[in-house]
C-alpha positions as CSV (number, residue, x, y, z in Angstrom):
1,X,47.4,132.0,194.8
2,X,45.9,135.0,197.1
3,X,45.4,137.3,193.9
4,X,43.7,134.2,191.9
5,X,41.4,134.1,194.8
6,X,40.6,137.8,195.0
7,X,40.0,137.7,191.0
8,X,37.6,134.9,191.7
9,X,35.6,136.7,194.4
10,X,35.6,139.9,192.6
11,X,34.5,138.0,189.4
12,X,31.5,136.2,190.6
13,X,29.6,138.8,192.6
14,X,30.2,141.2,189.5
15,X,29.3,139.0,186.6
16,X,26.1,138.0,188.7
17,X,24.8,141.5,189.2
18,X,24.9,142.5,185.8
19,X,23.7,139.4,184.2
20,X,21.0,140.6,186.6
21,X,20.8,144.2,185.7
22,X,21.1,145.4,189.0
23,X,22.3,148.8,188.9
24,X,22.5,150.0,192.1
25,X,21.9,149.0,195.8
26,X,20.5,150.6,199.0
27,X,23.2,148.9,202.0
28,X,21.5,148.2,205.0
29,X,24.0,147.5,208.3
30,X,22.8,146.2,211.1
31,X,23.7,143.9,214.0
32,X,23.3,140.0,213.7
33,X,22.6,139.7,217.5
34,X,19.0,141.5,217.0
35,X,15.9,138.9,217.0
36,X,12.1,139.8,216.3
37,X,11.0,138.6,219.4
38,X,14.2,139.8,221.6
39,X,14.5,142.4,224.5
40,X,14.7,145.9,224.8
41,X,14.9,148.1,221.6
42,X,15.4,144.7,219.5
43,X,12.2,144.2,218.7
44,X,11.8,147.5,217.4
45,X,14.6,147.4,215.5
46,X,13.9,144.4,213.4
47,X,10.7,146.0,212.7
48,X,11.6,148.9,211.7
49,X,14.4,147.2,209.2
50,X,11.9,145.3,208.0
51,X,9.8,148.0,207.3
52,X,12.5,149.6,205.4
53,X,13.3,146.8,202.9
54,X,10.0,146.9,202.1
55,X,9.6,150.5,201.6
56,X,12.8,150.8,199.7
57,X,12.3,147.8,197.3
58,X,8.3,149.0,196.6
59,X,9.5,152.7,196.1
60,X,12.8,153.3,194.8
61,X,13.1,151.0,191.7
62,X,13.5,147.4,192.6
63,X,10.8,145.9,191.7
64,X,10.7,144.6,187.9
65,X,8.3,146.8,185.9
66,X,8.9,145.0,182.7
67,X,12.3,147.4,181.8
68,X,14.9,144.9,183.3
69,X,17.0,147.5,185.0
70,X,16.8,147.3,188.7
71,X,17.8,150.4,190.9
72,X,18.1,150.7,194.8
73,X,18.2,147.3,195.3
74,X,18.6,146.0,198.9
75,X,22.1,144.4,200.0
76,X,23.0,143.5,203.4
77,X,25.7,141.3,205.2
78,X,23.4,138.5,204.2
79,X,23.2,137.4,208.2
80,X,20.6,137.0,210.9
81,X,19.2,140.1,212.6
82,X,18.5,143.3,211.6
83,X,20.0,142.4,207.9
84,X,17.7,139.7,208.1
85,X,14.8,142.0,208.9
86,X,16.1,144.2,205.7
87,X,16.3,141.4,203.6
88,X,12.5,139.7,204.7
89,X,10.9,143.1,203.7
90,X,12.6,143.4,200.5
91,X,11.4,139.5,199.6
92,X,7.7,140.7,201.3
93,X,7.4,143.3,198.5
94,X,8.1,140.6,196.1
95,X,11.5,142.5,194.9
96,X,15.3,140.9,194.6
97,X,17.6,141.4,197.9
98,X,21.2,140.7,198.0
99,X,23.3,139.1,200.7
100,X,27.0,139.6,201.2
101,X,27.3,136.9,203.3
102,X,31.3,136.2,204.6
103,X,32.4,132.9,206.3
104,X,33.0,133.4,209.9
105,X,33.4,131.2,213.2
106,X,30.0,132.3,214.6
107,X,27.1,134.9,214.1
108,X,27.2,134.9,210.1
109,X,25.0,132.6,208.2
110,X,23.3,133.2,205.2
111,X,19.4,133.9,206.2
112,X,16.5,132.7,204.2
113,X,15.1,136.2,202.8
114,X,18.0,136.4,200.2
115,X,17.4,135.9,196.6
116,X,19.0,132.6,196.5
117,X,21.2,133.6,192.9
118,X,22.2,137.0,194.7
119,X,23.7,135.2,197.7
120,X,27.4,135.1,198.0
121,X,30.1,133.8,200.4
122,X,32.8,135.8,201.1
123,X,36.0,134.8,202.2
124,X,37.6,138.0,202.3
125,X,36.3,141.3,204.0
126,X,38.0,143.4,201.4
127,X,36.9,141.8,198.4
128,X,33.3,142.2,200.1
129,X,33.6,145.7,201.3
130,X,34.9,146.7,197.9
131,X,31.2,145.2,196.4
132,X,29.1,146.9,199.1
133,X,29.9,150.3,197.9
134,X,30.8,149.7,194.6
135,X,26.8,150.1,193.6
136,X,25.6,152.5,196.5
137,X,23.6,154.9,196.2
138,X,22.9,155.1,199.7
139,X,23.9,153.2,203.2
140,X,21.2,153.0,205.7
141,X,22.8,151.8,209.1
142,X,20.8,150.0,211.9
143,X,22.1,150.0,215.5
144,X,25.2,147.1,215.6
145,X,28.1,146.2,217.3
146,X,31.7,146.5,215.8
147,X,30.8,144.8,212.2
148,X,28.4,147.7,211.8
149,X,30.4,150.7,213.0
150,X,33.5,149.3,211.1
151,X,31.3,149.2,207.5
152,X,29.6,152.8,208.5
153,X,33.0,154.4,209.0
154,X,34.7,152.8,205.7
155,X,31.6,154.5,203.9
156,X,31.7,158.0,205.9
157,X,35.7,157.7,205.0
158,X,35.2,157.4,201.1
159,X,32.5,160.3,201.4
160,X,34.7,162.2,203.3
161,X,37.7,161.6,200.8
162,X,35.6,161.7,197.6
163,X,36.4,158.2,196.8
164,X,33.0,157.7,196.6
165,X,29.9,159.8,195.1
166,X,27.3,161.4,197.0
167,X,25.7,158.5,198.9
168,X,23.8,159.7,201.9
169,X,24.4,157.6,204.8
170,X,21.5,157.8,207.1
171,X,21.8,156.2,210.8
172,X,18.6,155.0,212.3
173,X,17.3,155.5,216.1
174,X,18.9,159.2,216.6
175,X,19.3,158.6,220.5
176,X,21.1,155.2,220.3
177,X,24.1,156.8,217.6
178,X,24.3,159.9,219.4
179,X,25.0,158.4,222.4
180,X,27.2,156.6,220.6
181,X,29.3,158.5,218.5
182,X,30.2,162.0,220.1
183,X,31.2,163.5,216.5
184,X,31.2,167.4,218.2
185,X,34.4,165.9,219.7
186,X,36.6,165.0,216.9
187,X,35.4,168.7,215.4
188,X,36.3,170.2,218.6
189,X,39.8,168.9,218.7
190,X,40.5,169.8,214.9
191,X,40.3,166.1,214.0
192,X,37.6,166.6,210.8
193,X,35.6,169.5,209.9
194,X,32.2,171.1,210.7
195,X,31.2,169.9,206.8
196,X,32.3,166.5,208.0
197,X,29.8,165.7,210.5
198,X,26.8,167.0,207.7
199,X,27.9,163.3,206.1
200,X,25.6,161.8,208.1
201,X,21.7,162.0,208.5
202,X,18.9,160.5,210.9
203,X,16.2,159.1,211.2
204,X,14.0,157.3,213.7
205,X,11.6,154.9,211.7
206,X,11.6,153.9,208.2
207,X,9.7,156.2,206.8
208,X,11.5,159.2,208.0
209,X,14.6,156.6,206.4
210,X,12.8,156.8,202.8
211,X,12.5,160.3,202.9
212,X,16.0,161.4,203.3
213,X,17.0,159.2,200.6
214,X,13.8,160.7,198.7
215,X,15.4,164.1,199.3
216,X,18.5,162.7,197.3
217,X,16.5,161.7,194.7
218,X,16.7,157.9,195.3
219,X,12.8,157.4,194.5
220,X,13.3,158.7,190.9
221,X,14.0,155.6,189.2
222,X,13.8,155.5,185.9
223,X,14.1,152.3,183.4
224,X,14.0,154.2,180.3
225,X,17.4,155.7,180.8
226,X,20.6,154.1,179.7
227,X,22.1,152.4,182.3
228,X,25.7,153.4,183.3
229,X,28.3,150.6,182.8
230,X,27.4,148.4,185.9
231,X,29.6,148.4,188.7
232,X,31.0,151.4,187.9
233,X,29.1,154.3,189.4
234,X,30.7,157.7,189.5
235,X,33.5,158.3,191.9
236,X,33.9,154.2,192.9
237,X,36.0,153.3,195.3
């Protein structure tokens, strides 16, 4: 009965999100392990993807201007920590968020900044991988642990083999992915390209964040147009 229960998780999230006009999302990774108040860089973090939510939802087409279609609409892993903080500045603006929450032994639990008819339970990470970027027009990636580089990579991959359109994925803290990531090594030893590594942008604050997604023309929302078929944006996965 594994198919039934794919159909089933596929089928929910879906029939939600258009009954609720959303049209597309802004995907926010981050890990769960950041708190507001915690040590080091955390507290800077959760600020800052807080800050974004907010910016995002009051800028690019989230909020509900009397039209019904909503664009750029937040969706995180629907946890504790930095998606948390995505999520909280999202409901501060007064806009919808979404949270792909998945049942896990410990970390995940669904936090309380989610719009409570856009919060799922996933079972399966496919199923919920599939929904992240079936929507997205961008990914926006927070420092995190392997949850968050395993979600960044699946997105760089279906940029990288045109499986998806041209979502910008922006990483956020410059230092703390460079140090990372070494991608001059994988170009080095012939493993992707030059154009590869142009996948990604940075940023070091939220709004530096807004502006690259500006650049792609992510604050141009407009209502008015006919919406494409939701949940099937060009090139999805």
């Amino acid at each position: 009965m594994r198919g039934a229960r794919f159909l089933l998780e596929y089928s929910k999230v879906e029939e939600t999100l258009r009954r609720e006009n959303i049209r597309s999302t802004i995907v926010a990774f981050g890990s769960a392990r950041v708190r507001e108040t915690g040590p080091g860089r955390h507290a800077a973090w959760y600020a800052m993807a807080r800050d974004f939510g907010r910016i995002a939802s009051e800028r690019g087409g989230a909020l509900d201007h009397g039209y019904g279609i909503r664009d750029n609409v937040i969706a995180t892993g629907g946890g504790p920590g930095l998606m948390e903080a995505a999520n909280r500045g999202a409901f501060e603006a007064g806009a919808p968020s979404i949270g792909f929450n998945i049942l896990l032994p410990h970390e995940q639990h669904p936090n309380p900044y989610t719009t409570p008819d856009l919060t799922f339970r996933f079972h399966y990470f496919a199923m919920r991988k599939m929904h992240f970027a079936m929507r997205a027009n961008a990914l926006v990636a927070f420092p995190g642990g392997f949850g968050t580089l395993d979600e960044v990579f699946e997105i760089l991959t279906l940029r990288q083999t045109g499986k998806m359109g041209p979502a910008p994925i922006v990483l956020i803290d410059r230092a703390f992915w460079t140090r990372l990531i070494e991608l001059p090594v994988l170009v080095e030893n012939g493993l992707i390209g030059e154009d590869d590594v142009a996948l990604i942008e940075w940023a070091d604050d939220a709004e530096e964040a807004w502006a690259v997604l500006a650049r792609h023309g992510l604050g141009k929302h407009d209502p008015n147009l006919p919406p494409q078929p939701l949940g099937a944006p060009a090139g999805q996965p």
